[in-house]
C-alpha positions as CSV (number, residue, x, y, z in Angstrom):
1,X,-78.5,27.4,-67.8
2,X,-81.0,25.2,-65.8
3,X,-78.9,22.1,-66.3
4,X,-75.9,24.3,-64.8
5,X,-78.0,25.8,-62.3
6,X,-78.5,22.1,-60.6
7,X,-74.8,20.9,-60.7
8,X,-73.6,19.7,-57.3
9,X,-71.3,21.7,-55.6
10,X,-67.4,20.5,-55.9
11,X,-66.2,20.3,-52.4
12,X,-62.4,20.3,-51.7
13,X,-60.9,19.1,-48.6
14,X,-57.4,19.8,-47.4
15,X,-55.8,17.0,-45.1
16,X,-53.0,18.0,-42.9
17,X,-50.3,15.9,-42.5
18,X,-48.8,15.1,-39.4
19,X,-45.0,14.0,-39.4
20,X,-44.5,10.4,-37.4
21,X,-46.3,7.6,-37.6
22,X,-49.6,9.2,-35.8
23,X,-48.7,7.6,-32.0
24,X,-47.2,11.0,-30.8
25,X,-43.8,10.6,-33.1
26,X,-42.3,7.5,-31.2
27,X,-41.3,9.8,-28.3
28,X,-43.4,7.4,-26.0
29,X,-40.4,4.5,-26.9
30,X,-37.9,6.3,-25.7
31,X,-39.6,7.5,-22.7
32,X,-40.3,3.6,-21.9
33,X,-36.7,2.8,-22.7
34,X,-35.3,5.2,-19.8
35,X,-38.1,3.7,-17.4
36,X,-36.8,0.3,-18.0
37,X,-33.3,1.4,-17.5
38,X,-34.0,3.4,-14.3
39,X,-35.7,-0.1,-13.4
40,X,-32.8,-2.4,-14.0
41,X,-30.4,0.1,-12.4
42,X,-32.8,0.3,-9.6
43,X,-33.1,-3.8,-9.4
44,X,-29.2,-4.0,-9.5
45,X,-28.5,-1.8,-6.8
46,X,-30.9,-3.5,-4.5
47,X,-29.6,-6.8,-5.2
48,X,-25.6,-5.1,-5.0
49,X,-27.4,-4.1,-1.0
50,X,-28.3,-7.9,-0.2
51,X,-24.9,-9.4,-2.0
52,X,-22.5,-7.4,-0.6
53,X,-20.4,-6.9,3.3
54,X,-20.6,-3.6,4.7
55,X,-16.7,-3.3,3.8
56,X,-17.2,-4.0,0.2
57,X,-20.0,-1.4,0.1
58,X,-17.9,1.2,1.4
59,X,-15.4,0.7,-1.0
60,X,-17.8,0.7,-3.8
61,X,-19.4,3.8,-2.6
62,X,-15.5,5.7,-2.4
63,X,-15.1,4.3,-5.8
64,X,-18.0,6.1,-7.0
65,X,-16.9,9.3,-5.3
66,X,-14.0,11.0,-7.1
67,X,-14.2,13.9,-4.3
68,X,-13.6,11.8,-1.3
69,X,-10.0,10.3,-1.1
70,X,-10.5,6.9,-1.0
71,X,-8.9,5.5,2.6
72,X,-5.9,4.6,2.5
73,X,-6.5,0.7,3.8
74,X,-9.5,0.6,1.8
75,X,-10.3,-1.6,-1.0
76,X,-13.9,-2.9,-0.3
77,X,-12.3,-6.6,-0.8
78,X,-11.8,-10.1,1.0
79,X,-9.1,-11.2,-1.4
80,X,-5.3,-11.7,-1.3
81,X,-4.7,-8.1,0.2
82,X,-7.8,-8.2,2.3
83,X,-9.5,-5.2,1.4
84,X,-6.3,-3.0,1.1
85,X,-5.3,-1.1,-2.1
86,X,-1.9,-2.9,-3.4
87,X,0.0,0.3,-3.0
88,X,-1.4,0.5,0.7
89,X,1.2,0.5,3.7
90,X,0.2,-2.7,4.6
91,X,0.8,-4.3,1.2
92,X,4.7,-4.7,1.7
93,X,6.6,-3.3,-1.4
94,X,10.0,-5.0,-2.1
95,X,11.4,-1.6,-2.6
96,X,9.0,0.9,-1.5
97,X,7.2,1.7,-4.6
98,X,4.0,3.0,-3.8
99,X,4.9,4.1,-0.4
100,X,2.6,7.1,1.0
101,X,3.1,10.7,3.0
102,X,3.9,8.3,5.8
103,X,7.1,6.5,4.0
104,X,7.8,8.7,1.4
105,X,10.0,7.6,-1.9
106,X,11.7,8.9,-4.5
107,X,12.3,13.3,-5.0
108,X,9.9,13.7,-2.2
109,X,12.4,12.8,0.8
110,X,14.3,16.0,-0.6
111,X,17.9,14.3,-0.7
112,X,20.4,16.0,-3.4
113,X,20.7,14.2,-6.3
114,X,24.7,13.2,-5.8
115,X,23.3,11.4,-2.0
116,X,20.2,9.7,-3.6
117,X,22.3,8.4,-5.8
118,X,24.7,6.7,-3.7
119,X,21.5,5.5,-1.2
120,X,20.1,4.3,-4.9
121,X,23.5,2.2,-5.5
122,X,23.5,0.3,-1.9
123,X,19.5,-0.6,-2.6
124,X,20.6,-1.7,-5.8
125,X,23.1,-3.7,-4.4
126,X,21.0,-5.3,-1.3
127,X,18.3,-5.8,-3.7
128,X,20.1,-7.2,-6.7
129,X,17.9,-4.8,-8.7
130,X,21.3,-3.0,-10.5
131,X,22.8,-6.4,-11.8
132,X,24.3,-9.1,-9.8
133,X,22.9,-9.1,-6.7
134,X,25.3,-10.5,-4.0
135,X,22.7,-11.6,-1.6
136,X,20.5,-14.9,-1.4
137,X,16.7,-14.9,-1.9
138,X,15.9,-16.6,0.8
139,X,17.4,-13.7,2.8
140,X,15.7,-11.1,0.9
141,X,12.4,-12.7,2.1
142,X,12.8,-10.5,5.2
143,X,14.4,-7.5,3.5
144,X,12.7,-4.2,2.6
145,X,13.6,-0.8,2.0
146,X,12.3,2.5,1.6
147,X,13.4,6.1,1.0
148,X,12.5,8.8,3.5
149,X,13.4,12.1,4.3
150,X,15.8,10.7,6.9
151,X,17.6,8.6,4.4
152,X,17.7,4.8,3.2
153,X,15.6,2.9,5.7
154,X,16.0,-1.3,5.1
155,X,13.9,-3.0,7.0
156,X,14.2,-6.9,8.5
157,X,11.3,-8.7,9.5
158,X,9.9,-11.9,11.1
159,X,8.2,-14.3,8.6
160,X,6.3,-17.7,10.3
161,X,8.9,-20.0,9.2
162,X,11.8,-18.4,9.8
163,X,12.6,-15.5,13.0
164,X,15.4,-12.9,14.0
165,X,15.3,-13.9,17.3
166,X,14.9,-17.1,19.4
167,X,11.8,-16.7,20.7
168,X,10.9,-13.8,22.8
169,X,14.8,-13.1,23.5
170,X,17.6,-10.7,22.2
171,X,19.0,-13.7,21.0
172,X,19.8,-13.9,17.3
173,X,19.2,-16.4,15.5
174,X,21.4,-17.7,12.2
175,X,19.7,-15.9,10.1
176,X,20.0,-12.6,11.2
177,X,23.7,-13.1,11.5
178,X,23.9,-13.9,7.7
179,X,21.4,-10.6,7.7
180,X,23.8,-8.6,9.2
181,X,26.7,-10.1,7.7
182,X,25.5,-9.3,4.6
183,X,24.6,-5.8,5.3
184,X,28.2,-5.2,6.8
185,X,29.1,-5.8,3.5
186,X,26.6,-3.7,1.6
187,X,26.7,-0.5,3.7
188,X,30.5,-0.6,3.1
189,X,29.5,1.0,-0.1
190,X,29.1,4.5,1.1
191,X,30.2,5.8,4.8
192,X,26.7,7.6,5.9
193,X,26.4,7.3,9.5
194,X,24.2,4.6,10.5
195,X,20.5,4.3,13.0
196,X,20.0,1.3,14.6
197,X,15.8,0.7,15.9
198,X,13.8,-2.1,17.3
199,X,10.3,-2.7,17.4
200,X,8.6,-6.1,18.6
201,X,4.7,-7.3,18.2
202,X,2.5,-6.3,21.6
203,X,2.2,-8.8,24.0
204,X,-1.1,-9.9,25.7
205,X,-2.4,-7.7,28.1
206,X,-3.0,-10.5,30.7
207,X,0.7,-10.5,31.4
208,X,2.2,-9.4,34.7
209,X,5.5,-8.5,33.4
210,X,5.3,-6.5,29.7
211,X,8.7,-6.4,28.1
212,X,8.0,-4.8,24.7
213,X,10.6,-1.4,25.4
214,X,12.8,-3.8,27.0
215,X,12.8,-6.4,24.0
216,X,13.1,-3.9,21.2
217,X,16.0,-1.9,23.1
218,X,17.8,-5.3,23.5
219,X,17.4,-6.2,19.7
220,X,18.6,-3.4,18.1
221,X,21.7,-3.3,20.5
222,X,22.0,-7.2,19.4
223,X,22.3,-6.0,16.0
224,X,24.5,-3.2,16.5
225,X,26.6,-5.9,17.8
226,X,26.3,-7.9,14.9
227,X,27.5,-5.2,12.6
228,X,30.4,-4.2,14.7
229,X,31.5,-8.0,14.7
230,X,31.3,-8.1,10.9
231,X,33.5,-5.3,10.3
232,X,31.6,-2.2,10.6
233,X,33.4,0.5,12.6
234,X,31.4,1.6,15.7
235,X,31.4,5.1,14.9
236,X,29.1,5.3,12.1
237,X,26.9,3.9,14.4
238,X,24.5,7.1,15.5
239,X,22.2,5.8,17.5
240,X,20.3,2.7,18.9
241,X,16.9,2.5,19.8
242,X,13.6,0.5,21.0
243,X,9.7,1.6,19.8
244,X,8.8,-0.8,21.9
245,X,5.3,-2.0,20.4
246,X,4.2,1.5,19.4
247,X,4.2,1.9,15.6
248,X,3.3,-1.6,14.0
249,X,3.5,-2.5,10.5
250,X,1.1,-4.5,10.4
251,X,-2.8,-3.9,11.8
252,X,-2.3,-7.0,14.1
253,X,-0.9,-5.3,16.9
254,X,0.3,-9.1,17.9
255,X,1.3,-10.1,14.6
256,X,4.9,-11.8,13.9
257,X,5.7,-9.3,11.5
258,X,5.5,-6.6,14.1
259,X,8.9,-8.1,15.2
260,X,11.4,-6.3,13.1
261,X,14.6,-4.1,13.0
262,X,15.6,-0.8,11.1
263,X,18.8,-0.1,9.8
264,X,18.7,4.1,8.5
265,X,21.6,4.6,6.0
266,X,21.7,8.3,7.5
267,X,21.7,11.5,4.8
268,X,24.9,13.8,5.4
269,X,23.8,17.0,3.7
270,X,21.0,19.3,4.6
């Protein structure tokens, strides 16, 4: 009993166990891994700030924005279509594809379907698009067209190397006579009356004498002229008309392709 008596007490410990590897469960890595992250974003937005125009931003920035409609000459670029989006209005379509509210396509110009079918066959036909085509490409560099709510608008244009006009006259030049020539002889597909418009790039501001309404009035009676001589009767021809300077294709108010003429294949119904 004495020999039990002095027996040293059994002591039992209980460890608790902790889950992880004892540095607060890893949590702390993936806490660093978002800082490093925020940092590199941080570091490549400063460096997208110092590398990039105030155009480019902007486009970047409207890219990022799905709420904002991005402009509709904006691209945030310098390349081929200088910052503009490809379907812009001043990236020329051959047939319009792409066109906006401004020069609508397609079911929005509100044509029946038995007239936008027969303005489809005379594109088709200008444009070779249906088949054969019985114009030449080099003519069709100055040819586009587009459908609006008016009807089939084709549109001929200046290009550096080769003019409607000689010079800053009403006088036509070969080529638009092989242009109208060869309209004479696709418009003779349907009878729609016909528009006739001018427009002409501004001229410099230091001139005494500005002839822009003059010019573009001219020009489009030139090319009535043309048509009538090919064969087209004169009474499908509507109207003739100059714009003068005021709606420019192209940004450059003084740009060559500013110079150009309208021929409006006319809807009959509605």
């Amino acid at each position: 009993m004495g020999a039990q008596g002095n027996a040293a007490p059994v002591i039992i410990k209980r460890k608790k166990i902790v889950a992880g590897d004892g540095h607060h469960g890893g949590a702390w890595k993936v806490a660093y891994a978002d800082f490093v992250t925020a940092m590199m974003a941080f570091f490549l937005l400063m460096w997208l700030l110092n590398a990039t125009t105030e155009k480019q931003r902007k486009g970047i920035a409207e890219y990022f924005s799905p709420t904002v409609p991005l402009a509709r000459i904006s691209g945030g670029g310098e390349g081929v279509l200088g910052g503009d989006s490809l379907f812009s209005e001043m990236s020329l379509a051959r047939t319009g594809t792409g066109g906006t509210t401004l020069r609508s396509t397609g079911r929005e110009s509100g044509l029946s379907d038995a007239e936008m079918q027969a303005l489809r066959s005379v594109e088709d036909a200008l444009l070779g698009s249906g088949g054969e085509s019985i114009t030449q490409e080099n003519l069709l560099r100055h040819v586009v067209t587009r459908m609006t709510d008016e009807g089939l608008v084709i549109e001929l244009f200046d290009i550096d190397d080769a003019t409607l006009f000689d010079g800053p006259t009403d006088t036509p030049t070969a080529l638009l006579t092989e242009l109208s020539a060869m309209l004479t002889r696709v418009l003779g597909l349907v009878r729609n009356p016909v528009a006739v418009a001018g427009h002409v790039a501004a001229q410099p501001v230091v001139l005494l004498d500005n002839t822009v309404w003059h010019l573009s009035s001219t020009r489009a009676d030139a090319l009535r002229r043309l048509l009538e001589a090919q064969g087209m009767p004169g009474a499908r021809i509507e109207r003739v008309t100059g714009h003068a300077d005021r709606e420019p294709a192209f940004r450059d108010p003084m740009s060559p392709r500013n110079n150009r003429l309208e021929i409006v294949l006319l809807r009959t119904e509605g």
